[in-house]
C-alpha positions in Angstrom: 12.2 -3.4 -16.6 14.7 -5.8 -14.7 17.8 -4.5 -12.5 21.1 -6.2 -14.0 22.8 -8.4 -11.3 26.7 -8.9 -10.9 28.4 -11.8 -9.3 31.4 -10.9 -7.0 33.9 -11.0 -9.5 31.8 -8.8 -11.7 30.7 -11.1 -14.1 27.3 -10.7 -15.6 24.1 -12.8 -14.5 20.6 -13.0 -16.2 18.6 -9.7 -14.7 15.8 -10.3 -11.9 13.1 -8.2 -10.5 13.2 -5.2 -9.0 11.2 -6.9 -6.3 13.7 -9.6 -5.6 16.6 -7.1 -5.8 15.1 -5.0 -3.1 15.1 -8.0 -1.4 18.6 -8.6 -2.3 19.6 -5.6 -0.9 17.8 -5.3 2.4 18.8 -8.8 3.4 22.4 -7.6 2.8 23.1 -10.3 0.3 23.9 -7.9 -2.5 24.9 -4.1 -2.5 24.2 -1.3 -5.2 26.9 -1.3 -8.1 25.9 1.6 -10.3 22.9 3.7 -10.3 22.1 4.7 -14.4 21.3 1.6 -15.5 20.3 1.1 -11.2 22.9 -2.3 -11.2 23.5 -4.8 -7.8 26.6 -7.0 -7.4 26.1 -10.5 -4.9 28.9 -10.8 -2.4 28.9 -14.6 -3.7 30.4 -16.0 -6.8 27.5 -17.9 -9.2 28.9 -21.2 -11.0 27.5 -22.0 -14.3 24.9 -19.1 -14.1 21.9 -19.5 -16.4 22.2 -17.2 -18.8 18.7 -15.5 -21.3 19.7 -14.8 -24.9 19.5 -11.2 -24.6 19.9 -8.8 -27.6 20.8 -5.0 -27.5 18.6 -3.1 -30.1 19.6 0.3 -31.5 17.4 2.7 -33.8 19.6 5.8 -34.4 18.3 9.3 -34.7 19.8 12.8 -35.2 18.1 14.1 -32.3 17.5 11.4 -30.2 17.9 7.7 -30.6 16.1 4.6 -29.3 18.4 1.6 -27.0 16.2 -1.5 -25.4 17.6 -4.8 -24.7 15.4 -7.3 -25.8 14.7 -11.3 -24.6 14.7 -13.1 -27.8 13.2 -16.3 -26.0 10.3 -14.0 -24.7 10.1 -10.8 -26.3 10.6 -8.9 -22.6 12.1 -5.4 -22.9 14.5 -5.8 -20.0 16.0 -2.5 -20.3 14.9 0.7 -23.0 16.3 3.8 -23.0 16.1 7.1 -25.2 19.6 9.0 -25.6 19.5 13.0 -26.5 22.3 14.3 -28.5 23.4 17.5 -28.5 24.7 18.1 -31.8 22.9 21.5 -32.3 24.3 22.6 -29.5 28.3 21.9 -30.3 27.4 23.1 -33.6 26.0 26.7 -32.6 29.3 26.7 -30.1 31.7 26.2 -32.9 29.9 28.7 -35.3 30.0 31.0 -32.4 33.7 30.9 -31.9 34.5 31.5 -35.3 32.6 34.1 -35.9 34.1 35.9 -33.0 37.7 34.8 -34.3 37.0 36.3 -37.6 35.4 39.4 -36.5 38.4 40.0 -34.4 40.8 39.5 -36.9 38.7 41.7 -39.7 39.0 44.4 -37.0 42.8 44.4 -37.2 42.7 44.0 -33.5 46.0 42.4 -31.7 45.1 39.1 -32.3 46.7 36.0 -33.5 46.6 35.4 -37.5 44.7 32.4 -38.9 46.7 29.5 -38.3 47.6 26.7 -41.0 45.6 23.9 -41.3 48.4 21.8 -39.4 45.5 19.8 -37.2 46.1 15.8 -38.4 42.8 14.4 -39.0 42.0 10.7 -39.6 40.5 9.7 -43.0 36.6 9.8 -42.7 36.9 11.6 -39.4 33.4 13.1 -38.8 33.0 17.0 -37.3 32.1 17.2 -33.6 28.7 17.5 -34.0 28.5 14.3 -35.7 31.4 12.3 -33.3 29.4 13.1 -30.6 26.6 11.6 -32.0 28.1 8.4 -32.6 30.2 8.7 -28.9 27.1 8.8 -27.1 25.7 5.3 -28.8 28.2 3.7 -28.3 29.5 4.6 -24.9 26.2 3.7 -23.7 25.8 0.4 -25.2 29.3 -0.6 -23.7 28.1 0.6 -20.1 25.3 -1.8 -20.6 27.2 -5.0 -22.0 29.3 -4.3 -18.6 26.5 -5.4 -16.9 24.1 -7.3 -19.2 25.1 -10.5 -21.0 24.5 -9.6 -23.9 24.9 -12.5 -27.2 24.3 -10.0 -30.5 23.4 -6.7 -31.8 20.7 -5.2 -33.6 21.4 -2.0 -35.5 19.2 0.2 -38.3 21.9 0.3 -40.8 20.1 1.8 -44.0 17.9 4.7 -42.9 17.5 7.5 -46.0 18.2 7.4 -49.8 19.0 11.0 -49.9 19.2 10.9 -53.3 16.0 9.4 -54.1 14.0 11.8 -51.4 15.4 15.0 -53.7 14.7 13.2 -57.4 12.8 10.3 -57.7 13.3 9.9 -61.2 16.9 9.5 -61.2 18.0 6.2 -62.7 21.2 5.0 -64.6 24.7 6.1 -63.7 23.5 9.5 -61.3 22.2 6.9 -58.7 24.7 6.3 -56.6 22.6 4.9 -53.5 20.5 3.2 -54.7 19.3 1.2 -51.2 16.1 2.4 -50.1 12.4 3.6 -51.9 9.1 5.2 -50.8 8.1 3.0 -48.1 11.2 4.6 -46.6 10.6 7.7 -47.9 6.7 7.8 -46.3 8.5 7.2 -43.0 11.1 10.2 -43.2 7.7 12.4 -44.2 6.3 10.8 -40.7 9.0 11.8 -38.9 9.7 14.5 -39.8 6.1 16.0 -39.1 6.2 14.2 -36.0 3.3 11.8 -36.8 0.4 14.4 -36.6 -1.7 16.5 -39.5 -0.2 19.2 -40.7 -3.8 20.7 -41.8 -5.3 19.9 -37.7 -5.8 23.3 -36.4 -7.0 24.1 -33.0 -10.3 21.9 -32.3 -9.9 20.3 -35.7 -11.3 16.5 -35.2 -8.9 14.1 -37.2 -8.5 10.4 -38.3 -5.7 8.1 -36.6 -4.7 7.2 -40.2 -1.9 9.5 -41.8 -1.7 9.9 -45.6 1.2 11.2 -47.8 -0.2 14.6 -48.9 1.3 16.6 -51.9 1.6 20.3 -51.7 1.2 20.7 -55.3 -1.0 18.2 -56.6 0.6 15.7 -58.9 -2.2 16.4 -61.5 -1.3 19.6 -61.8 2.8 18.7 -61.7 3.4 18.2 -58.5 6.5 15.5 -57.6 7.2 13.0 -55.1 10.1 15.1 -53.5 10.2 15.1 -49.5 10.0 19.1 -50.1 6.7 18.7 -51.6 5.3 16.0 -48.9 3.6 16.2 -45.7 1.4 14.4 -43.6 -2.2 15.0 -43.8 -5.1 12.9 -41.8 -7.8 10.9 -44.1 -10.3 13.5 -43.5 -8.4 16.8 -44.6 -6.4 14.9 -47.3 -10.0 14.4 -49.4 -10.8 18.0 -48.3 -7.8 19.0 -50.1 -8.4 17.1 -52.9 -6.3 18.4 -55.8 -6.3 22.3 -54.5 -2.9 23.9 -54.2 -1.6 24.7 -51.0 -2.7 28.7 -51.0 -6.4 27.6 -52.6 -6.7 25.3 -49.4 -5.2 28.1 -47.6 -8.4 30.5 -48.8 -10.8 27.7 -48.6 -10.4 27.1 -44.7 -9.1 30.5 -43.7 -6.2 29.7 -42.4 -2.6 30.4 -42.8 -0.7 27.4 -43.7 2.5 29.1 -44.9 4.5 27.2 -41.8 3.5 24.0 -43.7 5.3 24.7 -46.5 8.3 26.5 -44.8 8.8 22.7 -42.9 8.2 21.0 -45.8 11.3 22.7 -47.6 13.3 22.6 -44.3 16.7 20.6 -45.8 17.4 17.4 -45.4 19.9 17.8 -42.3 18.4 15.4 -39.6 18.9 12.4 -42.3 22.2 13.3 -43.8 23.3 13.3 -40.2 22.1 9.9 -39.7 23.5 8.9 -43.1 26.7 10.7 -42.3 26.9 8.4 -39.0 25.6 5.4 -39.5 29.0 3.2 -40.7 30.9 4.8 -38.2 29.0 3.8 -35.6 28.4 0.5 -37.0 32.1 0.2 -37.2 32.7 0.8 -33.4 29.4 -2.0 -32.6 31.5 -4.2 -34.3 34.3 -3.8 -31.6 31.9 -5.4 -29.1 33.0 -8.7 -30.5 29.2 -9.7 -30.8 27.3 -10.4 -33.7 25.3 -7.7 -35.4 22.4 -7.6 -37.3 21.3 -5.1 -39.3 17.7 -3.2 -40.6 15.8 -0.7 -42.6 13.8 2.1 -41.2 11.1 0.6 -43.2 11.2 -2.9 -41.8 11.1 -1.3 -38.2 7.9 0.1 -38.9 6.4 -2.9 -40.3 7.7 -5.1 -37.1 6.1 -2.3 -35.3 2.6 -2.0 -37.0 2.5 -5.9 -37.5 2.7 -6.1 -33.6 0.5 -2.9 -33.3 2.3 -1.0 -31.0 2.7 2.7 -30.4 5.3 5.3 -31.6 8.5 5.7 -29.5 11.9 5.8 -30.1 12.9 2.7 -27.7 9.4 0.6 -29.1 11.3 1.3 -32.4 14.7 0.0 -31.5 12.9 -3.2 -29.7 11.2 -4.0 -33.3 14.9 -3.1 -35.0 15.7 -6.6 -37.5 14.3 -9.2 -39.1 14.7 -11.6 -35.8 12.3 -9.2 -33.7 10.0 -11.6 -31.3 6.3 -12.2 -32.5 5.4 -10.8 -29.2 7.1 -7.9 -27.5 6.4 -7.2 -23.9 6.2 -3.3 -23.4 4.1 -3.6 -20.4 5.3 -1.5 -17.3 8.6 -0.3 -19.0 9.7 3.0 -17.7 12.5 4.4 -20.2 15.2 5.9 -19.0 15.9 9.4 -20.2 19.4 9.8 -21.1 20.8 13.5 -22.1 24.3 14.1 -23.7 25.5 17.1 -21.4 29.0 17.0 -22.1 31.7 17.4 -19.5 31.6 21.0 -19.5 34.0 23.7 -21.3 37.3 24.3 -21.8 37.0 28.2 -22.3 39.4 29.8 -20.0 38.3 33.4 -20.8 35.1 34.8 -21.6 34.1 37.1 -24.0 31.6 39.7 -24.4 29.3 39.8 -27.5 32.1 41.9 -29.4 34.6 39.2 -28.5 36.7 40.8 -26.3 37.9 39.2 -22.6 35.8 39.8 -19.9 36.4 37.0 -17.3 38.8 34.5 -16.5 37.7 30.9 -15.1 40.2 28.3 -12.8 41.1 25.5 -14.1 40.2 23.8 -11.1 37.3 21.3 -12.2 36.3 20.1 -8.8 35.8 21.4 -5.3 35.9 19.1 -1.7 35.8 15.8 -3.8 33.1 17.2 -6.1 32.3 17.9 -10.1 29.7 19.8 -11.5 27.4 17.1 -12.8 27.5 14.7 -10.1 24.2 13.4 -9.0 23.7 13.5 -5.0 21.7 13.4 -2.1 21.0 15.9 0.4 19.8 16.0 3.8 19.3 19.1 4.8 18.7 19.3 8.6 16.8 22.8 8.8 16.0 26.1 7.3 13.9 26.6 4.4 14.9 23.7 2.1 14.9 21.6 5.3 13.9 18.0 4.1 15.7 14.8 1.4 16.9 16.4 -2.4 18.4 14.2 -5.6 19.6 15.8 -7.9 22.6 17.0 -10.0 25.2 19.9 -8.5 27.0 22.7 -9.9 29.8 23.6 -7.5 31.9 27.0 -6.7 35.0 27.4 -5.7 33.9 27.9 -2.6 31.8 25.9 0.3 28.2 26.6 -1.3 27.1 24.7 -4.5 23.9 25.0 -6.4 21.1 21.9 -5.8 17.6 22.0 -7.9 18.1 25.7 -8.2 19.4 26.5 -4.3 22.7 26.4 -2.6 23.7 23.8 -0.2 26.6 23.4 2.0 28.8 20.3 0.5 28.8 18.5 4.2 25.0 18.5 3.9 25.7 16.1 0.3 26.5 12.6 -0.7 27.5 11.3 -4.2 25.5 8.9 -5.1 26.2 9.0 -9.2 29.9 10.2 -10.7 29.4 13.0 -13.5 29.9 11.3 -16.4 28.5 13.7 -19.0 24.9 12.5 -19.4 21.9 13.5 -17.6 19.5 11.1 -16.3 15.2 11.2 -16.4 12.8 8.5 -16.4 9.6 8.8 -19.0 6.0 7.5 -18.3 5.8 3.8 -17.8 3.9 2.0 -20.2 0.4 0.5 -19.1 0.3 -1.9 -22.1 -0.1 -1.5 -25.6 -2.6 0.6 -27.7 -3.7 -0.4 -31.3 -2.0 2.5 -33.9 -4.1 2.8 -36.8 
């Protein structure tokens, strides 16, 4: 990948090497401007800068979704990255809540009465599992227009027709979304399994290419519904042949019955990206840049037509029809980005019958520090003696918590702002490998 480069006045310039920005840096002619995406500014102003038609690319996902900014003139990936949401987690935080709320009041205890519904809410405002979702996107594709110069935007509009996945005979007036078919439906199934054999037990040899197997045979009534769909290798799909999923069971000697309970897990992971994706599009189109859009299905064929492998950023590079005939994944390091959230605003906590146990300050730093700042260390002596990175949790008091041991806050620098995102890097790509 290549490190974004800022004039003096903060405007952005085409990205260089990391080489030539260490360079930069040790000669004193430029000085670090942000660390997640690592960014220099020049202490010089650049006059009619050339500037790379560089695209922003982003395949969205429930769980995680795929960012890499893209060279249209050479297919480079300049920058990828793969955000984790934490929907789940808000979720299970709200249901707890409410279940403590309820339970309270059911036990007549002195408690405040369920209050009206007198919150105002937007029309087509999304819960806060979903909002966050869509915040995390698009905060991070404004962080990197700050310092890329980016000209358009490439987004995977249509994902799932969740209509068609639960009755693929529906026709006429019931079809209401009408917008996608199987080849989009084959890649949910793929997904979904996670691209492996759901038959592969331990030791079991399989083929590289994935069929679309059918629980209950379609000779013997079986239908095309994602509940009755999995993934099966070449091998153990003709094994199975047109036995039910309990005869196959018998026939191998082994239990299977998690197949089935995954294949009838509900649709959740695409209605949230179905519930998302026009909001989201929405606030892209606040960027003021052109945006193209794309089908799940077309990113797989830009993918398998360039034959590279499975990843969420290699999916957002090969997002729309104007994809390069040649993308460059070589020696791209993605950058691992983590929703964390800026903490909570619980002032009491509660034990697991809901009654007040503890009382928190509302004091949210400590000596200039937050709990999710990334630093530096230099501990002179003592046990941990030695250089640490990493992020902090603080107390009230001068000893915080560093990479699981506490640390005296003179001993730290800041070198990253808490921002609510956590920052990784995945394994760099050596070049690209044929998927079959």
């Amino acid at each position: 990948m290549k490190v974004p480069v800022l004039d003096t006045t903060k405007k952005t310039l085409a990205p260089t090497t990391p080489r030539r920005a260490r360079l930069l840096l040790k000669s004193g002619k430029a000085a670090v401007f942000r660390r997640y995406p690592f960014t220099i500014i020049l202490k010089r102003v650049i006059e009619n800068p050339t500037i790379p038609d560089l695209k922003i690319k982003i395949d969205p996902g429930s769980k995680t979704t795929g960012v890499a900014v893209v060279n249209q003139q050479t297919g480079e990936v300049i920058f990828a990255a793969e955000i984790h949401h934490r929907g789940q987690a808000i979720k299970a935080s709200l249901d707890s809540r409410r279940s403590l709320r309820r339970g309270r009041r059911q036990r007549k205890t002195r408690y405040r009465k369920p209050r009206s519904d007198n919150r105002a809410r937007t029309e087509g405002s999304l819960p806060p599992s979903l909002e966050s979702r869509v915040e995390n996107v698009y905060s991070i594709t404004r962080r990197l227009r700050r310092v890329y110069p980016l000209k358009s935007v490439a987004y995977e509009l249509v994902r799932f027709d969740m209509q068609l996945m639960q009755n693929p005979k529906i026709e006429g007036i019931e079809y209401q979304q009408g917008e996608l078919q199987g080849f989009e439906l084959r890649e949910y199934v793929l997904i979904k399994f996670n691209h492996t054999c759901v038959y592969a037990g331990p030791g079991s040899l399989c083929d590289q290419v994935l069929n679309i197997d059918h629980l209950i045979p379609r000779s013997r009534g079986g239908s095309n519904r994602a509940g009755n769909l999995v993934c099966a290798c070449r091998k153990h799909n003709e094994e199975k042949n047109n036995l039910s999923l309990e005869e196959y069971s018998k026939l191998r000697g082994v239990d299977f019955s998690h197949v089935k309970a995954q294949a009838k897990a509900p649709l959740k992971d695409a209605a949230a990206v179905n519930a998302t994706r026009w909001d989201l599009f929405n606030r892209l189109k606040s960027l003021d840049l052109p945006i193209e859009t794309g089908s799940g299905g077309l990113t797989k064929f830009n993918r398998t037509k360039r034959e590279l492998p499975k990843a969420h950023w290699i999916d957002a590079a090969c997002v729309g029809e104007r994809t390069p005939e040649n993308i460059k994944i070589e020696d791209v390091q993605p950058l691992q980005i983590k929703a964390t959230g800026h903490g909570s605003r619980q002032m009491c906590r509660t034990d697991k019958y809901g009654f007040p146990k503890a009382h928190r300050t509302r004091n949210t730093s400590f000596m200039g520090y937050e709990t999710g700042d990334i630093v530096k260390a230099n501990i002179p002596k003592g046990k941990f003696a030695g250089r640490h990175v990493g992020r902090v949790t603080i107390r009230q008091r001068p000893s915080f918590t560093l990479n699981g041991f506490d640390v005296h806050p003179k001993y730290l620098k800041r070198i990253h702002r808490s921002d609510g995102f956590a920052y990784s890097f995945g394994a760099k790509t050596a070049g690209r490998t044929r998927e079959t």
